[in-house]
C-alpha positions as CSV (number, residue, x, y, z in Angstrom):
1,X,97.5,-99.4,109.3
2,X,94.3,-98.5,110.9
3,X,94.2,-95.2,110.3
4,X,95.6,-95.8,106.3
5,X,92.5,-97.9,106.0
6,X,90.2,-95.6,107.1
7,X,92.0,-92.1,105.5
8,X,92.0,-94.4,102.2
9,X,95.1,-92.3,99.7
10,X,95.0,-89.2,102.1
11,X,97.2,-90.1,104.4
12,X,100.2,-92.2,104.7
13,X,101.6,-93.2,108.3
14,X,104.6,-95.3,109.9
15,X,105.9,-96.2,113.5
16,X,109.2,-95.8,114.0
17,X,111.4,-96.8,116.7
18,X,111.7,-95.1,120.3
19,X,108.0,-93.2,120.3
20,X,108.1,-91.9,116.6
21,X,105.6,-91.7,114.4
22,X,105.5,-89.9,110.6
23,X,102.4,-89.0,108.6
24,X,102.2,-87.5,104.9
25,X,99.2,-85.7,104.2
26,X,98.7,-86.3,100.6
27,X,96.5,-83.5,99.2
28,X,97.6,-81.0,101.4
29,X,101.7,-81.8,100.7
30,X,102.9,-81.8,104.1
31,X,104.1,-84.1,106.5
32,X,104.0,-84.7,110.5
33,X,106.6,-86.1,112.7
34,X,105.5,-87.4,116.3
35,X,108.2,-88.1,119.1
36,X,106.9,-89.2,122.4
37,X,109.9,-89.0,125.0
38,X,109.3,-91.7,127.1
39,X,109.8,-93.7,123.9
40,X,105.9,-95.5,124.4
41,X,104.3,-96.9,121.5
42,X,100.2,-96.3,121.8
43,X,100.2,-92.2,122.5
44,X,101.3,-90.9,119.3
45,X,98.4,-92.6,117.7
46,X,96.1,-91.1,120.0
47,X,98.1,-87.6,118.9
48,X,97.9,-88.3,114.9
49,X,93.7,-88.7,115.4
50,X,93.6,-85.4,117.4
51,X,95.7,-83.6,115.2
52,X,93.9,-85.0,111.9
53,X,90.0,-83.9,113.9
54,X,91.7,-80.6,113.9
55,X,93.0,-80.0,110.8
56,X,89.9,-81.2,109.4
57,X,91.3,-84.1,107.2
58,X,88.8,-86.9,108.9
59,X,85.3,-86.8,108.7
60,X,83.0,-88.0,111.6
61,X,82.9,-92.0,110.1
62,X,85.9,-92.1,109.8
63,X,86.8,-90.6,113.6
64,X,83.9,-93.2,114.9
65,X,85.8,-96.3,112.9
66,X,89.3,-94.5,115.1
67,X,87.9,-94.3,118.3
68,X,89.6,-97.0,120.0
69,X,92.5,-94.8,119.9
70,X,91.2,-91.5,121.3
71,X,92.8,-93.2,124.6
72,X,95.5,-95.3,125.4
73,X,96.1,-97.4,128.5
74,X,98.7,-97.3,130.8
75,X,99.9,-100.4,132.3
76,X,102.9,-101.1,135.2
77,X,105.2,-103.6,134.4
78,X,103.0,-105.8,135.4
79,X,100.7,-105.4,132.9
80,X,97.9,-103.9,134.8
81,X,95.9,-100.7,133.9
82,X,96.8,-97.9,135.8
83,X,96.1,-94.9,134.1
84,X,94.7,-93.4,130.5
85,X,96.8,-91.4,128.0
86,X,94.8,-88.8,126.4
87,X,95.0,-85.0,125.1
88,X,94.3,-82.3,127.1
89,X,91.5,-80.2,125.9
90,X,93.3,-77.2,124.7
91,X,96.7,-78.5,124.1
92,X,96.5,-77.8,120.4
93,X,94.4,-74.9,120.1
94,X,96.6,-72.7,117.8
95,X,96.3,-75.3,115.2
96,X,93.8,-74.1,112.2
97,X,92.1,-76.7,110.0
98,X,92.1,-76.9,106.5
């Protein structure tokens, strides 16, 4: 919803069950399906923001009002922070904006 909010009519998102996560860029006519495997809800939305940087479809407000998910925590069962989920620099070099 966040991200909805802050992409205004360019881009529609959903969670799914079991680590999915589907965007539709708008203007651009394509859509984008995220599957984490471990089936964990919080790294796909750090994912979506990278991929979106990339392509070029946010502009720098818009990744400020985001940042919250640029990183998601990791916690044990129970419930304590042991580690960060973020994207390696690199991982989606091939990628070419719009």
């Amino acid at each position: 919803t966040d991200l909805m909010q802050v992409a205004g009519d360019r881009v529609f998102a959903k969670l799914g069950a079991a680590g999915i996560y589907c965007m539709g860029l708008r203007r651009e006519g394509i859509g984008i399906a995220i599957k984490i495997d471990d089936g964990a809800t919080g790294p796909q939305y750090t994912v979506a923001q990278t991929l979106l940087e990339i392509l070029g479809i946010l502009n720098q407000g818009q990744k400020d009002s985001l940042k919250a998910y640029r990183e998601t925590p990791v916690t044990n069962c129970l419930g304590k922070e042991v580690g960060q989920s973020r994207i390696i620099p690199g991982t989606f070099s091939t990628l070419k904006r719009f």
